[in-house]
C-alpha positions in Angstrom: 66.6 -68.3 33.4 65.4 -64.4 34.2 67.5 -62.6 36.5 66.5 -61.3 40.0 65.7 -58.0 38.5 63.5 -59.3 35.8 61.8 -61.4 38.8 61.4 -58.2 40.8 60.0 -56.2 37.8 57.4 -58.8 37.4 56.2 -59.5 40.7 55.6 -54.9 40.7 53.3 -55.3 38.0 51.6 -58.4 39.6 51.5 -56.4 42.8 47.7 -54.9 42.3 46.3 -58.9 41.7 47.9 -60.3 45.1 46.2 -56.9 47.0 42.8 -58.3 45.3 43.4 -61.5 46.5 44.5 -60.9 50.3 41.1 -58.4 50.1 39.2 -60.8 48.9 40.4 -64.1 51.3 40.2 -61.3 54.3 36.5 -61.0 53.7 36.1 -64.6 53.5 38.3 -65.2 56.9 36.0 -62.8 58.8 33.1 -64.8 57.5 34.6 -68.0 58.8 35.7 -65.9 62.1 32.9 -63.9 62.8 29.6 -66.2 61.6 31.1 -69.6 63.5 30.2 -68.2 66.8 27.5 -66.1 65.5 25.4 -68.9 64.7 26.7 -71.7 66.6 25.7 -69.5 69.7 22.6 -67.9 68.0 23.9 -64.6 68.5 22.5 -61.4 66.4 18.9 -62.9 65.9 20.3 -64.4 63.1 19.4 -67.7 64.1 16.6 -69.6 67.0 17.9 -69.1 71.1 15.9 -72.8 71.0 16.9 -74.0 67.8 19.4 -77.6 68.4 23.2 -77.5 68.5 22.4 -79.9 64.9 20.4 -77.6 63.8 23.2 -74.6 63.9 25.9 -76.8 62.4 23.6 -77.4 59.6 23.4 -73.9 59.2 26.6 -72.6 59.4 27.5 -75.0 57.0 25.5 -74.0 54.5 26.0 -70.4 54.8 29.7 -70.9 54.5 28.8 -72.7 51.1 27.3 -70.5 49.5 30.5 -67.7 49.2 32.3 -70.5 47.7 29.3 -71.8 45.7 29.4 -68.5 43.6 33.0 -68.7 43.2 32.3 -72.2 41.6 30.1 -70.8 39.3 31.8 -67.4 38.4 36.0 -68.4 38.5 35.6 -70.1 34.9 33.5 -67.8 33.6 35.8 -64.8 34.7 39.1 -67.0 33.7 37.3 -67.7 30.1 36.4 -64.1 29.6 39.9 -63.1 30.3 41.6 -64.9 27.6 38.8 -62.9 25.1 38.9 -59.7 26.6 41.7 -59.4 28.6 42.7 -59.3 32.5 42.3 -55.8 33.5 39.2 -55.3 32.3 36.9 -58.5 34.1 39.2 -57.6 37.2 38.1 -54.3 37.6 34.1 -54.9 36.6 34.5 -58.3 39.2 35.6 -55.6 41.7 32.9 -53.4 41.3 30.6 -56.1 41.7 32.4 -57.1 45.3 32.2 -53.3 46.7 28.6 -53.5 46.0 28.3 -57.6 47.6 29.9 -56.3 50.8 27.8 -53.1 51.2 25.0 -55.7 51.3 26.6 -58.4 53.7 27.6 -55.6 56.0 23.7 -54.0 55.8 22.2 -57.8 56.0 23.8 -58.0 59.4 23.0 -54.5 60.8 19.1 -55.9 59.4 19.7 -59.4 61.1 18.3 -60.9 58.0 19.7 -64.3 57.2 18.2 -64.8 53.6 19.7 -61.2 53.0 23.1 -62.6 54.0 23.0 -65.7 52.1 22.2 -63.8 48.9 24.9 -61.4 49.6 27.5 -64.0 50.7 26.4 -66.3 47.2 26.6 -63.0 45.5 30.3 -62.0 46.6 31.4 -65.4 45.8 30.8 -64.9 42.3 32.6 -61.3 41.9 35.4 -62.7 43.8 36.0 -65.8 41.4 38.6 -63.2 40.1 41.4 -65.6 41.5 40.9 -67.5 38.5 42.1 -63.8 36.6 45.2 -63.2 39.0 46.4 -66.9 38.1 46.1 -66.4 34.4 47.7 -63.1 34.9 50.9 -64.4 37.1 50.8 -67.5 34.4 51.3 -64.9 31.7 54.4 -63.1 33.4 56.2 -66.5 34.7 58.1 -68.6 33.1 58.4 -72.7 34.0 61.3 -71.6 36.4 59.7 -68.9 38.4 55.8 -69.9 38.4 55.3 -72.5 41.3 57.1 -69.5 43.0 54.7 -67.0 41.7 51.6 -68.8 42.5 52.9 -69.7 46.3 52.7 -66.0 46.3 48.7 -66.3 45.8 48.6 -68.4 48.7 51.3 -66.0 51.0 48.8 -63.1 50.2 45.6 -65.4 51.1 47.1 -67.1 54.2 48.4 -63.3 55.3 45.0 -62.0 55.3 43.8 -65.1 57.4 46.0 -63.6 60.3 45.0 -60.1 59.6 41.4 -60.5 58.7 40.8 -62.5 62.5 42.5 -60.1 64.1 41.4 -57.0 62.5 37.9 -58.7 62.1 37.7 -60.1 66.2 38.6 -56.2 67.5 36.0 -54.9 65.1 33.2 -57.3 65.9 33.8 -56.8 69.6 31.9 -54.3 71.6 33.9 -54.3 74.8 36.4 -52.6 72.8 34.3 -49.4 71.3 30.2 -49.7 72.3 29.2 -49.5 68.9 30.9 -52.2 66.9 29.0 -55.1 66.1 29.2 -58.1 63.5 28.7 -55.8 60.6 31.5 -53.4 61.4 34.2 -55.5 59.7 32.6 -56.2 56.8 31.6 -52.1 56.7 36.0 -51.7 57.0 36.5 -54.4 54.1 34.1 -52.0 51.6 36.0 -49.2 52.6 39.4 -51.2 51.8 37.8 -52.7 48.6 37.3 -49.3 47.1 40.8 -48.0 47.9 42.1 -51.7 45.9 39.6 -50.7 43.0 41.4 -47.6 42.7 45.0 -48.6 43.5 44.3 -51.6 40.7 42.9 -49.2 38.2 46.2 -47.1 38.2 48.7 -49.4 38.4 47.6 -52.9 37.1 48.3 -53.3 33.0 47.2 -55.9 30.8 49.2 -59.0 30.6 47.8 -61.3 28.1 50.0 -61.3 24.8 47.4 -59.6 22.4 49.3 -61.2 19.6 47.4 -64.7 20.9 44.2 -64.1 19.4 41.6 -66.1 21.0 38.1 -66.6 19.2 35.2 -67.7 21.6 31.9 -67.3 22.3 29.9 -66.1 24.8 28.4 -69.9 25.1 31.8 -71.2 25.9 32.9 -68.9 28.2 29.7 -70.0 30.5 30.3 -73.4 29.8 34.2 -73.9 29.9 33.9 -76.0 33.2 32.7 -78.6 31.2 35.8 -79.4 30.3 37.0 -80.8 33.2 34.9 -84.0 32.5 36.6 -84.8 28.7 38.8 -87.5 28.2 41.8 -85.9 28.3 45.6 -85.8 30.0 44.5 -83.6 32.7 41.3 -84.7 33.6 42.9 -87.4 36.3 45.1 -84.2 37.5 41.9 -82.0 37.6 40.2 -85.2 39.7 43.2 -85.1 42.2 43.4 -81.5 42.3 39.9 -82.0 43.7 40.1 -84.2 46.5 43.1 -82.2 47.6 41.0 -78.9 47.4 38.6 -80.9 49.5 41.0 -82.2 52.1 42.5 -78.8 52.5 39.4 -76.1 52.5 37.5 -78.8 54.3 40.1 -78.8 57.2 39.6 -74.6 57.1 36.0 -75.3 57.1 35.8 -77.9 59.8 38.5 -76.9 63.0 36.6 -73.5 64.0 33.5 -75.3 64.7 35.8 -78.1 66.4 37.5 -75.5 68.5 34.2 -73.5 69.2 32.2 -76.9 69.7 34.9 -78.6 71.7 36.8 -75.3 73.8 33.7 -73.1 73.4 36.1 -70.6 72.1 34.3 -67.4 71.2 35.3 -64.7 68.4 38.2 -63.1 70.5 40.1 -66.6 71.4 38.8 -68.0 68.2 40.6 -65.1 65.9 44.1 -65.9 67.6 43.7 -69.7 66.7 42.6 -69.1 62.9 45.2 -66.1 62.8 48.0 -68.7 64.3 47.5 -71.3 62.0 47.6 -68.9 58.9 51.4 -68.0 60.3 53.5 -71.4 58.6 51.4 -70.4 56.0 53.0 -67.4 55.1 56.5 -68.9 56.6 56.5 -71.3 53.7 55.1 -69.7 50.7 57.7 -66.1 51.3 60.6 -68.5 51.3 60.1 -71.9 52.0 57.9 -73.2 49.0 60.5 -71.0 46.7 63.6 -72.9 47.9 62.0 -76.2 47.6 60.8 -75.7 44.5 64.5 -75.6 43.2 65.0 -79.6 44.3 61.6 -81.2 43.9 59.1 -80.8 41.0 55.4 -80.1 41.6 54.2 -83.6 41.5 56.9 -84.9 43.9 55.7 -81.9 46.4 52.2 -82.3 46.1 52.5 -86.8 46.4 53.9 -86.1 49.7 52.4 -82.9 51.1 49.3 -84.6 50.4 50.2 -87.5 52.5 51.3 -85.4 55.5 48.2 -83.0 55.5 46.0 -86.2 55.8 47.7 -87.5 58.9 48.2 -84.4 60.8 44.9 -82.5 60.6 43.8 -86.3 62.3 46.4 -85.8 64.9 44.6 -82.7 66.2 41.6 -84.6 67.3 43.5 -86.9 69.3 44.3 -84.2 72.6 41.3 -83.0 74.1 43.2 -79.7 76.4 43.5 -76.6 74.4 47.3 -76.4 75.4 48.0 -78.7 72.7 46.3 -76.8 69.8 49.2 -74.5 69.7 51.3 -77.3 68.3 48.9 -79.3 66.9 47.6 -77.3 64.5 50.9 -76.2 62.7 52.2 -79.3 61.0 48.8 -79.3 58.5 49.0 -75.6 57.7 52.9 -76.5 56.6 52.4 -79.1 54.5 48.9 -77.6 52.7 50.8 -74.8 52.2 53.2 -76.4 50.6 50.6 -78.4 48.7 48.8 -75.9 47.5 50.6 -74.1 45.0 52.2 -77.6 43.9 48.7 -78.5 42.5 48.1 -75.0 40.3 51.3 -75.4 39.1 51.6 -79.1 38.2 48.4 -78.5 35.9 49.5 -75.2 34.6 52.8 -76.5 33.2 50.9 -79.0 31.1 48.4 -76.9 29.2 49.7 -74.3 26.2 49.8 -70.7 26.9 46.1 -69.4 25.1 44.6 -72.0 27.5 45.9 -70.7 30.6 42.7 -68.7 31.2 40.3 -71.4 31.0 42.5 -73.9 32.6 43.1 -72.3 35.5 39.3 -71.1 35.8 38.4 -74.3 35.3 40.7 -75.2 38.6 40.0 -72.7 40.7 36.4 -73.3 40.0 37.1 -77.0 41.8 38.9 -75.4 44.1 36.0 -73.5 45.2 33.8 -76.4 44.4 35.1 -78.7 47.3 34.9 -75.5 49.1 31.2 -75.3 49.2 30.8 -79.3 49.3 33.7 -79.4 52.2 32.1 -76.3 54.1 28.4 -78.0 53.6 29.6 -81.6 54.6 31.4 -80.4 57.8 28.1 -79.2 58.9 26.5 -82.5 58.2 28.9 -84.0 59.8 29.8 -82.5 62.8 25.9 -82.6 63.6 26.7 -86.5 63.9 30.4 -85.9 66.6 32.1 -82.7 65.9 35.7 -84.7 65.4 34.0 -86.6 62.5 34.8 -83.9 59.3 38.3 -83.7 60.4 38.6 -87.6 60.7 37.0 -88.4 57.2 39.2 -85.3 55.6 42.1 -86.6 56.9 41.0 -90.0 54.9 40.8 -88.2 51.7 44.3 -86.3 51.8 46.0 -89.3 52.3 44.1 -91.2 48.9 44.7 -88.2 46.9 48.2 -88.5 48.0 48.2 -92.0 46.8 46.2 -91.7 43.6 48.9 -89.1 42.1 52.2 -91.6 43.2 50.0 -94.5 41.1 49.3 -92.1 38.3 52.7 -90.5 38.1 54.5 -94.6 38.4 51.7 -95.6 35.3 52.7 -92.8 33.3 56.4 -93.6 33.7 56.0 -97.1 32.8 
């Protein structure tokens, strides 16, 4: 078992792959922050004064796809190309890529051009599929001991910039505060921050992939790795349950801003401190929690239930209809995702061999993403129909996933 310091050494030279992450999750948290309101209330021009509540929804939802979208088409591409040419390199080219993405979602704002947006946004999401590359990475420096606690650390550094990014992100966007910020203003700061990571990443991040595992693959399979997923093999039920959980969870961070703006007509201001709040047991459990857990229950055990408990809590929030009791209402989901999370990265990862972790864990995070586009696009659908519906039918599917794994782990025992 490596020591403490061994631990600490390891999670230094990880240290430049969770910055990318919590840069690249605080871009997306403004999006959700910042273009709820914008088009739910047809602010910026972005969108018709006259156009129908429906009609907004519908919207929103699919411009919060399409960030996702690209990540579903770019994190196994990225994670295959890793295992040929190593880490460092596609991080820092998939960085370059997301300076230039934001310069343009910044500029499509400051134009009010929607299309412009939507390219930019589908765009980004492709050069930030480098989560795929930051798991592979942290899955080359952990062992079996450390790695469920290595991987909550993916999800500390996303939930941490879900309280920063609304907070930074509401005070930027808000023009009562200086007279010339606006809706592009945050996304003008995240360039500037994005260039500083590039740098900071360039310097201090070294390979990790052991270059004695030589892995032989072409250009065709490294665009076509995904496919993989659907083959008759030992992971493809895991990969299946992965995905309904990805769509539980993302679908519930997809579907509550547009129940609070909808329901509590919460602009960006009040809005932030409720996305910001429910991001806090986030980071609560994967800094210590999820680590001490870890040492009593395996990954299966912790996703079966977490599962469960994510499913019935995100329904409990649409039962009070005062704002008082968001404050405790929307803390018992973020707990248990959080723990859930991580479970499901790591219960796939410890079944696949080391030269595979690349294209295994692209292949996840690409579903991961993948139920973030269809969870984002359906919670527009749906909340055009009653705005409580996406959380309801959400809730549904957390709970079966749940299920499905407890029937799958009890046949494989027997």
């Amino acid at each position: 078992m490596p020591d403490n310091k061994t631990n600490q050494t390891n999670f230094l030279k990880l240290l430049p792959v969770y910055i990318v992450i919590f840069i690249g999750f605080m871009g997306y948290s403004l999006m959700i922050t910042i273009f709820t309101p914008m088009i739910m209330y047809a602010h910026n021009g972005m969108v018709s004064a006259a156009s129908s509540a429906g009609h907004r929804t519908i919207i929103l939802g699919l411009l919060l796809t399409l960030y996702p979208l690209g990540q579903f088409l770019g994190s196994p591409v990225l994670g295959s190309l890793s295992d040929r040419f190593g880490r460092r390199p596609v991080l820092l080219i998939s960085l370059l890529v997301s300076i230039i993405c934001y310069f343009f979602i910044a500029f499509s704002l400051t134009l009010q051009s929607l299309w412009l947006l939507m390219v930019s946004s589908f765009m980004g999401g492709l050069s930030e599929a480098n989560v795929a590359i930051a798991q592979s990475a942290i899955a080359d420096k952990s062992t079996s001991e450390n790695r469920n606690r290595l991987f909550g650390y993916i999800y500390l550094s996303a939930s941490s910039a879900y309280i920063f990014g609304p907070l930074f992100g509401g005070r930027l966007a808000d023009s009562s505060v200086v007279s010339w910020f606006n809706y592009s203003t945050p996304f003008y700061a995240v360039l500037g921050i994005l260039v500083c990571s590039f740098i900071f990443t360039y310097f201090r991040f070294d390979e990790t992939r052991d270059k004695s595992i030589v892995i032989v693959k072409s250009y065709f399979e490294s665009f076509t790795s995904l496919l993989n997923v659907f083959k008759p093999t030992s992971i493809r039920p895991v990969f299946f349950i992965n995905f309904l959980i990805y769509l539980a969870i993302f679908g519930f961070f997809r579907s509550y801003p547009m129940y609070l703006v909808d329901e509590y007509n919460f602009t960006v201001p009040t809005l932030s401190i409720y996305i910001a709040w429910v991001a806090v047991p986030v980071v609560i459990v994967n800094l210590w929690l999820n680590g001490y857990l870890s040492r009593f229950y395996t990954p299966v055990n912790m996703t079966i239930v977490t599962s469960i408990l994510t499913g019935i809590f995100i329904f409990i929030i649409t039962i009070p209809h005062d704002s008082i009791y968001l404050w405790a209402t929307l803390l018992p989901p973020a707990f248990a995702l959080s723990l859930c999370l991580p479970a499901c990265a790591t219960m796939l990862s410890l079944r696949v061999k080391p030269e595979q972790q690349g294209t295994i864990m692209g292949n996840n995070q690409s579903l991961q993403v993948a139920a973030e586009a269809m969870s984002g696009f359906g919670a527009g659908l749906l909340a055009a129909i009653f705005i409580s519906l996406p959380l309801i039918v959400i809730s549904v599917v957390a709970v079966v996933a749940g299920l499905l794994l407890l029937a799958l782990t009890r046949k494989q025992i027997h």
